[in-house]
N, CA, C and O of each residue as an XYZ file, in Angstrom:
292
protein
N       0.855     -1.165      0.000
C       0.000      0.000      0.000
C       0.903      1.230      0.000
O       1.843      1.289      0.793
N       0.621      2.321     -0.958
C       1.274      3.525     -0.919
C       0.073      4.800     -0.783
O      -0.884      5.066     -1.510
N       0.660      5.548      0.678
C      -0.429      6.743      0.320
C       0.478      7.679      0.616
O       1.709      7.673      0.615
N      -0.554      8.708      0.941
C      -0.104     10.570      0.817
C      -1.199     10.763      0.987
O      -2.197     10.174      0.573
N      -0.969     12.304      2.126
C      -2.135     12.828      2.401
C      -1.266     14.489      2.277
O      -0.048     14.643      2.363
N      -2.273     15.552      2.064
C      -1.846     16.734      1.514
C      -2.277     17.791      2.682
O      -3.461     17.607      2.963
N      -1.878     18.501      3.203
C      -2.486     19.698      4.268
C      -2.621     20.868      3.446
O      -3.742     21.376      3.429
N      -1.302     21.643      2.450
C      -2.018     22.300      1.502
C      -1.809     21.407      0.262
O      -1.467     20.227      0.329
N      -2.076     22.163     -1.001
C      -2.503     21.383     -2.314
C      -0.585     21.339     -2.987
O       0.259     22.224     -3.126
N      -0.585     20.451     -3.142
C       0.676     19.796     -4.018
C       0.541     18.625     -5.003
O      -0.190     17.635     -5.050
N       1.621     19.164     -5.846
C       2.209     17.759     -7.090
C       2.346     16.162     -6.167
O       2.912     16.159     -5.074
N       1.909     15.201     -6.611
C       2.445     13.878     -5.659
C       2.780     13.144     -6.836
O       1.911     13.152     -7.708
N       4.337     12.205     -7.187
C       5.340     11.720     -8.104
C       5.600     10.668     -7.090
O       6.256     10.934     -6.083
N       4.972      9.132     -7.378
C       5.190      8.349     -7.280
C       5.884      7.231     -8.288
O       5.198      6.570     -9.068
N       7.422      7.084     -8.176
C       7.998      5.722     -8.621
C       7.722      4.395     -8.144
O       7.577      4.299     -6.926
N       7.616      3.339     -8.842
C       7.240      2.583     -8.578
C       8.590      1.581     -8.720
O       8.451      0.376     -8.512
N       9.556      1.993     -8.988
C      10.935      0.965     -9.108
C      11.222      0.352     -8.156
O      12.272     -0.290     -8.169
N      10.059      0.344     -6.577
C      10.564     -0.936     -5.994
C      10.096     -2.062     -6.072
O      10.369     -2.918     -5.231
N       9.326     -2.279     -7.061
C       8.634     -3.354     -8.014
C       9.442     -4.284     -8.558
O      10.492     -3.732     -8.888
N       9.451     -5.677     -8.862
C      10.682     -6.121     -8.999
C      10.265     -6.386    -11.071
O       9.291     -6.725    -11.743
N      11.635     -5.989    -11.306
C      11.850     -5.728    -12.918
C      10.761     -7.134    -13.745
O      10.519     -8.199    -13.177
N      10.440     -6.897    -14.639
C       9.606     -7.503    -15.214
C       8.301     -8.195    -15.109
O       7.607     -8.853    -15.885
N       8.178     -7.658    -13.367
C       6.340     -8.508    -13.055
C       5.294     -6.949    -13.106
O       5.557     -5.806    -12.731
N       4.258     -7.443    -13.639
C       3.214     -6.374    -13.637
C       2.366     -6.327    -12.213
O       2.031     -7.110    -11.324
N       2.284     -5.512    -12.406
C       0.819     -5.240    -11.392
C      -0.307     -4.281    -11.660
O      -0.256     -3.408    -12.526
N      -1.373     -4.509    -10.827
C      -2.328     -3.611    -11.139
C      -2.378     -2.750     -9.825
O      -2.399     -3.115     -8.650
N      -2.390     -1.626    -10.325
C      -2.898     -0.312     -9.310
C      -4.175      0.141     -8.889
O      -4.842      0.858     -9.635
N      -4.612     -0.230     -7.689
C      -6.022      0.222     -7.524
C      -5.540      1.692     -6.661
O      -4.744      1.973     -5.765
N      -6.313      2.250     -7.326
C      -6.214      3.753     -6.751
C      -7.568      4.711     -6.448
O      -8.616      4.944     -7.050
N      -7.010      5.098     -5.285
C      -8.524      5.467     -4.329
C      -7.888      7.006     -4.336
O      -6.671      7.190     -4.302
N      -8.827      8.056     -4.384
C      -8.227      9.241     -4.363
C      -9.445     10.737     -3.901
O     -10.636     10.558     -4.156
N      -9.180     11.569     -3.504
C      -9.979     12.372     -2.952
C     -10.640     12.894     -4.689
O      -9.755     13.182     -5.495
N     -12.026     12.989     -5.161
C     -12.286     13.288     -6.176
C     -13.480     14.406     -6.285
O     -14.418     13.655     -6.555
N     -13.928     15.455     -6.254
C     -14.764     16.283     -5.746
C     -16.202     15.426     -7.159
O     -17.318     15.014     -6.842
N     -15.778     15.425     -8.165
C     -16.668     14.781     -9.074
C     -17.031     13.745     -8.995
O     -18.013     13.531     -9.707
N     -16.481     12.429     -8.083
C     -16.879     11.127     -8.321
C     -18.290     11.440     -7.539
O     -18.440     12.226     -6.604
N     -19.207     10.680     -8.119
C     -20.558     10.664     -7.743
C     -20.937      9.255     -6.388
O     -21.774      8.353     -6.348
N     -19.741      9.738     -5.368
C     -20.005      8.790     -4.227
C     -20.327      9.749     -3.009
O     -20.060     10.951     -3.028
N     -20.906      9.119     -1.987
C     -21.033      9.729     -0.743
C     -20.062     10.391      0.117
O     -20.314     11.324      0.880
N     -18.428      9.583     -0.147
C     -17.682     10.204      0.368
C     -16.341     10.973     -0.833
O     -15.137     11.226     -0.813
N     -17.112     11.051     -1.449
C     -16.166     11.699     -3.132
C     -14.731     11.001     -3.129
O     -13.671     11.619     -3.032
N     -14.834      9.904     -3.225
C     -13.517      8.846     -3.575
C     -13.564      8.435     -5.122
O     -14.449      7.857     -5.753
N     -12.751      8.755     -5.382
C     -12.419      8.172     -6.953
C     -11.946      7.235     -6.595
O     -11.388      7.189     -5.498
N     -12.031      6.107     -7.482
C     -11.623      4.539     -7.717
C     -11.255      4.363     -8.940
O     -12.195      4.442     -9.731
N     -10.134      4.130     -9.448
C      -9.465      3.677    -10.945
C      -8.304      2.843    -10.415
O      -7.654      2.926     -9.373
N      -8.238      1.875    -11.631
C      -7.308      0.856    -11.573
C      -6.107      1.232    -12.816
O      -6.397      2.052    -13.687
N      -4.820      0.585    -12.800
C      -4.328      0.790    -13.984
C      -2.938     -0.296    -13.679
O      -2.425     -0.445    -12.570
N      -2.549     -0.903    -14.801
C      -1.258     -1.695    -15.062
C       0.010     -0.950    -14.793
O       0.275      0.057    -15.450
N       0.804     -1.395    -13.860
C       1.754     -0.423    -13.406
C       3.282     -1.799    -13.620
O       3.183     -3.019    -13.496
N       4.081     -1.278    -13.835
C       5.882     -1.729    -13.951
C       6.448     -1.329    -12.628
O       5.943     -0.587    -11.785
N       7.904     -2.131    -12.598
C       9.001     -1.028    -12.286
C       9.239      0.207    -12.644
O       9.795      0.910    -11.801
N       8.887      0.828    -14.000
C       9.365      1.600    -14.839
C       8.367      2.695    -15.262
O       8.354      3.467    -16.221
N       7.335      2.452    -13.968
C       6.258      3.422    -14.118
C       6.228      4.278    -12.895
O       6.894      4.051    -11.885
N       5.275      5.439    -13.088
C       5.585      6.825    -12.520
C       4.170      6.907    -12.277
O       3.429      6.320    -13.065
N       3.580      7.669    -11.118
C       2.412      7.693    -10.843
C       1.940      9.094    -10.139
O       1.822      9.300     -8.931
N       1.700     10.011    -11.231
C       1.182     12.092    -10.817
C       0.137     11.739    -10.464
O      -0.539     10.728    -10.654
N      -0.047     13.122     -9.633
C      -1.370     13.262     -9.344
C      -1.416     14.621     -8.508
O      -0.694     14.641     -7.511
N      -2.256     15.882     -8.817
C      -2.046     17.014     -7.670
C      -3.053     16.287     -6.764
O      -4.007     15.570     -7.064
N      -2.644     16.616     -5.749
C      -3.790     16.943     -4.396
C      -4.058     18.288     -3.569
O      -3.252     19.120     -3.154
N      -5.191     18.242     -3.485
C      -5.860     19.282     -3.142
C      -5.787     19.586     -1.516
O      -5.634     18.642     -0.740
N      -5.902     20.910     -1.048
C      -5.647     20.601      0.213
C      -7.027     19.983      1.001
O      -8.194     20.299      0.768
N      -6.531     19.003      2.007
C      -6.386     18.135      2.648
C      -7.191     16.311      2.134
O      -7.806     15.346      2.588
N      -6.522     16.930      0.786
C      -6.807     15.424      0.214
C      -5.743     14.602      0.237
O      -4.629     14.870      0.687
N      -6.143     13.486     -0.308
C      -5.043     12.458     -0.186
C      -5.313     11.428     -1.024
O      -6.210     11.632     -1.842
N      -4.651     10.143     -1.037
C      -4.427      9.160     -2.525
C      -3.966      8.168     -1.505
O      -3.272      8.216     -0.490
N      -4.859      6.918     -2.407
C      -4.359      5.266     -1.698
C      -3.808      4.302     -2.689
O      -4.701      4.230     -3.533
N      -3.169      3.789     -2.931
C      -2.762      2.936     -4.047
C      -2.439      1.589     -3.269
O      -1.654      1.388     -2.342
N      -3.479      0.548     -4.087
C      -3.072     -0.669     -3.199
C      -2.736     -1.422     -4.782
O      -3.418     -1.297     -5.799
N      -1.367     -2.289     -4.594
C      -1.097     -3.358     -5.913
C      -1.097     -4.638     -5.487
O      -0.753     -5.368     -4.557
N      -1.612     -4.617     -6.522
C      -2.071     -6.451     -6.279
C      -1.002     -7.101     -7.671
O      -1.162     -6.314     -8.605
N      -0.125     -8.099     -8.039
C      -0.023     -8.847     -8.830
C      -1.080     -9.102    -10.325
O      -2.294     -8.932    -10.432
N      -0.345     -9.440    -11.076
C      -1.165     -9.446    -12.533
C      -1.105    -10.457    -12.898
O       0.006    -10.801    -13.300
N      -2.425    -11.648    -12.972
C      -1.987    -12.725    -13.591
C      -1.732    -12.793    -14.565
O      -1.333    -13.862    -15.027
């Protein structure tokens, strides 16, 4: 699990190179979203992530970002 939480609003640059070289994974990513149409405005997106991948995102102040990876069969 990788998070960050923001007090004021900043850039967040996540590497993922402690991933070990050539296995995939998938990124579930939970994130403060003022548009997602949930009760507690959490965005939910997934995405295929490497060693060799990089993961932006601003946050807003006092938002924050969850990234849980799971393995890719």
């Amino acid at each position: 699990m990788v998070n960050s939480v923001a007090v004021q609003p900043r850039g967040l640059k996540v590497s993922f190179n402690f991933l070990p070289k050539g296995k995939k994974y998938i990124a579930h990513i939970y994130s403060d979203d003022d548009s997602a149409n949930t009760r507690t405005n959490v965005g939910i997106e997934s995405r295929e992530v490497t060693a060799d991948s990089v993961f932006e995102k601003h946050l807003s102040k006092q938002g924050g970002v969850a990234i849980r990876l799971t393995p890719k069969n």
